[in-house]
C-alpha positions as CSV (number, residue, x, y, z in Angstrom):
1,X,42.5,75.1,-21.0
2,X,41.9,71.8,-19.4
3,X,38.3,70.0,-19.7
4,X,36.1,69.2,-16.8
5,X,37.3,66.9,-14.2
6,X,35.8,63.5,-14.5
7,X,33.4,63.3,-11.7
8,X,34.5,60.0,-10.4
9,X,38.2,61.6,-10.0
10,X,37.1,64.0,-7.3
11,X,37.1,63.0,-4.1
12,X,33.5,62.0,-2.5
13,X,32.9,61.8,1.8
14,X,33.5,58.6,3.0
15,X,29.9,57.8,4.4
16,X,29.1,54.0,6.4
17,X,28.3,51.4,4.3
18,X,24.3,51.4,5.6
19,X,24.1,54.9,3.7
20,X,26.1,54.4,1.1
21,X,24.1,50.9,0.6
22,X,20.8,53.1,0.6
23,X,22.6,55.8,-1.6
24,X,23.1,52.7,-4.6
25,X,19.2,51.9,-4.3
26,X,18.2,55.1,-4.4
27,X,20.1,55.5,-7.8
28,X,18.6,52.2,-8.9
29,X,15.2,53.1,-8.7
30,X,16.1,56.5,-10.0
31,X,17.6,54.9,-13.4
32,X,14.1,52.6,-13.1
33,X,12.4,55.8,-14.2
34,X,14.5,56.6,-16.9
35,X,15.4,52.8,-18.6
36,X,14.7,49.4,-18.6
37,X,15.7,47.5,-15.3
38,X,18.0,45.3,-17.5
39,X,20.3,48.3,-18.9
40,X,20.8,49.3,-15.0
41,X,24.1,48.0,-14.9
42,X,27.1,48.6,-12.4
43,X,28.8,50.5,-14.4
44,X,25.2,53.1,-15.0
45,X,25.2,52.9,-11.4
46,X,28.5,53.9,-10.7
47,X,28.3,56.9,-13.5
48,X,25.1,57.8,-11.8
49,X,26.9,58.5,-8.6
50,X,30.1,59.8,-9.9
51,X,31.9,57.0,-8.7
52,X,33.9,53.7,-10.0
53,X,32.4,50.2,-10.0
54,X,35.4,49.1,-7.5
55,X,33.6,51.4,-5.4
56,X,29.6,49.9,-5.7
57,X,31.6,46.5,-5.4
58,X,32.7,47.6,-1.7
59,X,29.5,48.1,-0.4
60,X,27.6,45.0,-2.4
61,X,29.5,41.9,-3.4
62,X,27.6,41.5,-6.7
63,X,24.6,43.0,-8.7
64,X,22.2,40.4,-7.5
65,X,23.0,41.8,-3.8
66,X,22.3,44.8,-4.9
67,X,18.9,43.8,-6.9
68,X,18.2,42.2,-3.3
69,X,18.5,45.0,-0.9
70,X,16.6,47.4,-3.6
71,X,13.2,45.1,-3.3
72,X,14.0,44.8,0.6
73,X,13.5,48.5,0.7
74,X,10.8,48.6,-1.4
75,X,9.0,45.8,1.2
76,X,10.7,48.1,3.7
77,X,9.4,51.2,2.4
78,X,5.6,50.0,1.0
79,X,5.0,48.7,4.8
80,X,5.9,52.0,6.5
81,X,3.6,53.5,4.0
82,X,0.6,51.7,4.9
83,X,0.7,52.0,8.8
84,X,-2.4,54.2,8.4
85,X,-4.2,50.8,7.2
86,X,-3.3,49.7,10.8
87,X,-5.6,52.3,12.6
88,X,-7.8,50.8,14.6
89,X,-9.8,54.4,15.4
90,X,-11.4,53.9,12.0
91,X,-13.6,50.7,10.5
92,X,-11.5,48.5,8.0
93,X,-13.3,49.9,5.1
94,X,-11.8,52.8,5.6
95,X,-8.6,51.3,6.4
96,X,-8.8,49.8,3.2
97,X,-9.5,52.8,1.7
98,X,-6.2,54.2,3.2
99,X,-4.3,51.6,2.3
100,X,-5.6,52.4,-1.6
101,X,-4.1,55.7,-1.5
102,X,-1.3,55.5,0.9
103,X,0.0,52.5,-2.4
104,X,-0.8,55.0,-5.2
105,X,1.0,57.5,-3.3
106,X,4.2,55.5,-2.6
107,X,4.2,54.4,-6.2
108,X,3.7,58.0,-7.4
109,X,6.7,59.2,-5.1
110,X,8.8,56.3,-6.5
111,X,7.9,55.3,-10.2
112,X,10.6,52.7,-10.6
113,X,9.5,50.6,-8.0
114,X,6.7,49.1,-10.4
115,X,9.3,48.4,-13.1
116,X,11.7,46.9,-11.7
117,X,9.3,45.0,-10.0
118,X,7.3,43.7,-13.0
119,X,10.4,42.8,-14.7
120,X,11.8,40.6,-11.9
121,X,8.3,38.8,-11.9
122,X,8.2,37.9,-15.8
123,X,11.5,35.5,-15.0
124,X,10.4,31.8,-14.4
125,X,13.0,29.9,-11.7
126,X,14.2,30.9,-8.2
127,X,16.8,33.1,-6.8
128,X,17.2,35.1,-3.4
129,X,15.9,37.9,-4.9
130,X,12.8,36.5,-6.5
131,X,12.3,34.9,-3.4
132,X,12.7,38.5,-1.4
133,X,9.8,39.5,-4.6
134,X,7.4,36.6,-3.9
135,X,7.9,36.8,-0.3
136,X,6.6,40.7,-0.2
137,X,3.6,40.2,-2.7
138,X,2.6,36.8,-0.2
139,X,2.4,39.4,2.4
140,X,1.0,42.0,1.3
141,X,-1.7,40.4,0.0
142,X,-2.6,38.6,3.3
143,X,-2.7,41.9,4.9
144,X,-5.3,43.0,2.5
145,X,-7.1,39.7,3.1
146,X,-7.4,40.3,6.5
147,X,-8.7,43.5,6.0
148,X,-11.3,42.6,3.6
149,X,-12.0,39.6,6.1
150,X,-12.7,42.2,8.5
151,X,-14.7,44.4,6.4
152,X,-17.4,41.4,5.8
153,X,-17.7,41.1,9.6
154,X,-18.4,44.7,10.5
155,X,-21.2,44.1,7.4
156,X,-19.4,47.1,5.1
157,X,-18.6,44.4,2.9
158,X,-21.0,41.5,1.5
159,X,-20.9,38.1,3.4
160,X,-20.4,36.5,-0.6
161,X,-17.5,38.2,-1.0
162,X,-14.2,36.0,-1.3
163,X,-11.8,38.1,1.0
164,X,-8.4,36.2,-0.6
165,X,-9.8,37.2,-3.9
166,X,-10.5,41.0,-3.3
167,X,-6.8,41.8,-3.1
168,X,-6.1,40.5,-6.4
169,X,-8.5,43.4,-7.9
170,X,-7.1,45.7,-5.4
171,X,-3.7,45.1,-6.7
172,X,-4.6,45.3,-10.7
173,X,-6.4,48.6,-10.1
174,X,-3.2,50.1,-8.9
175,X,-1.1,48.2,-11.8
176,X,-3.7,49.5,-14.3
177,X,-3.3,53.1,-12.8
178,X,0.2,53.1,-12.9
179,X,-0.1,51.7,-16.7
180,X,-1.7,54.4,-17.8
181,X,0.1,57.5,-16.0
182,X,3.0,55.9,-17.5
183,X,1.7,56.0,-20.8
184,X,0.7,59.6,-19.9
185,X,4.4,60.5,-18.6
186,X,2.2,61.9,-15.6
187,X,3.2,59.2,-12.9
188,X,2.2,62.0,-9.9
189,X,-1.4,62.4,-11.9
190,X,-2.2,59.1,-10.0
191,X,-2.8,60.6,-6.9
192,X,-5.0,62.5,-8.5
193,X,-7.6,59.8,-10.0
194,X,-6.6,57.4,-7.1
195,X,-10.2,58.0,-4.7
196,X,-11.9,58.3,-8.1
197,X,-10.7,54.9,-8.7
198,X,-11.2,53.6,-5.2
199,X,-15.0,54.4,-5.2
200,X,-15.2,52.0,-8.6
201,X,-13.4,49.7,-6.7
202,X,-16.0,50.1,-3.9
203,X,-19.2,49.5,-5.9
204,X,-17.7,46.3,-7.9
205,X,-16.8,44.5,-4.2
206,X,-20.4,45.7,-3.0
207,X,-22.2,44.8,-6.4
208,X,-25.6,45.7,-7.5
209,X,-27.7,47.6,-4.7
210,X,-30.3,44.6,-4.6
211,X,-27.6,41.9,-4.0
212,X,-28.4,40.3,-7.1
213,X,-26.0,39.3,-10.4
């Protein structure tokens, strides 16, 4: 009796390159959760997807193409996510609020995006791909800065508060949050302790009730 067929022998639907592109960071991300970004190789990739290398290699020239159009849909992906911080019916303190849990959320759904991530920042020099990293953090911190920026003018926020700094504790809280729900192996617990978290947030950009400190 013959053995199972090797998965990569049997024939798979021939889909465009745009989804089959999207198909090879999707499996990225899903070997995030699982290993360290630097055992993601090709060849894990291809085994993931039941297919050969040759095959990955027709859709992305090299590895570093495919590192690139992984933290392109992340920026991709993270923006689309926070289009509720862009509703102008509410005040931006509650836009920034949304924009809190709308990130905890996305990270929640997609645990390997903080991995591979954090390991691409920890390497000094340049490459496209860093550049694609720095690029989306720039951003996306100005867009909290403007919020914050905003929040001080409706007076939610106090008028001593540095609005370019106020992302950078924004951003830690998540990073700390998904620290320790990784430590926990509870990564969708995060949502959970996320508007917790938020309302510490709240009273440390506020400060003490008297203004004082």
């Amino acid at each position: 009796m013959s053995g199972p067929a090797d998965p990569r022998s049997i024939p798979r639907p021939r889909l465009s390159t745009d989804r089959r592109q999207r198909e090879i960071v999707a499996t990225v991300l899903a070997l995030a959760r699982e290993r360290g970004p630097d055992a993601i190789t090709t060849q894990a990739i291809a085994d993931r997807m039941g297919v050969t290398q040759g095959a990955v290699f027709r859709h992305f020239p090299d590895k570093q193409a495919i590192w690139l159009a992984v933290f392109v849909w992340v920026r991709e992906s993270l923006a689309a996510a926070l289009t509720v911080a862009s509703d102008p019916s509410v005040s931006p303190l509650a836009r920034i609020r949304q924009a809190f849990l709308a990130h905890v959320a996305f990270i929640a759904e997609n645990p390997g995006v903080p991995r591979v991530l954090f390991h691409e920042l920890q390497y000094p020099g340049d490459s496209p791909v860093r550049r694609e990293v720095r690029a989306m953090v720039t951003a996306y911190r100005q867009r909290l800065t403007r919020l914050f920026t905003e929040a001080k003018a409706a007076g939610e926020l106090p008028p001593g508060l540095d609005p370019a700094l106020a992302p950078v504790l924004f951003i830690g809280a998540v990073q700390g949050l998904v620290i320790q729900s990784s430590l926990a192996g509870d990564e969708a617990g995060m949502t959970e302790q996320a508007e917790q978290l938020f309302r510490l947030l709240l009273d440390g950009y506020r400060g003490p009730p008297d203004g004082s400190g």
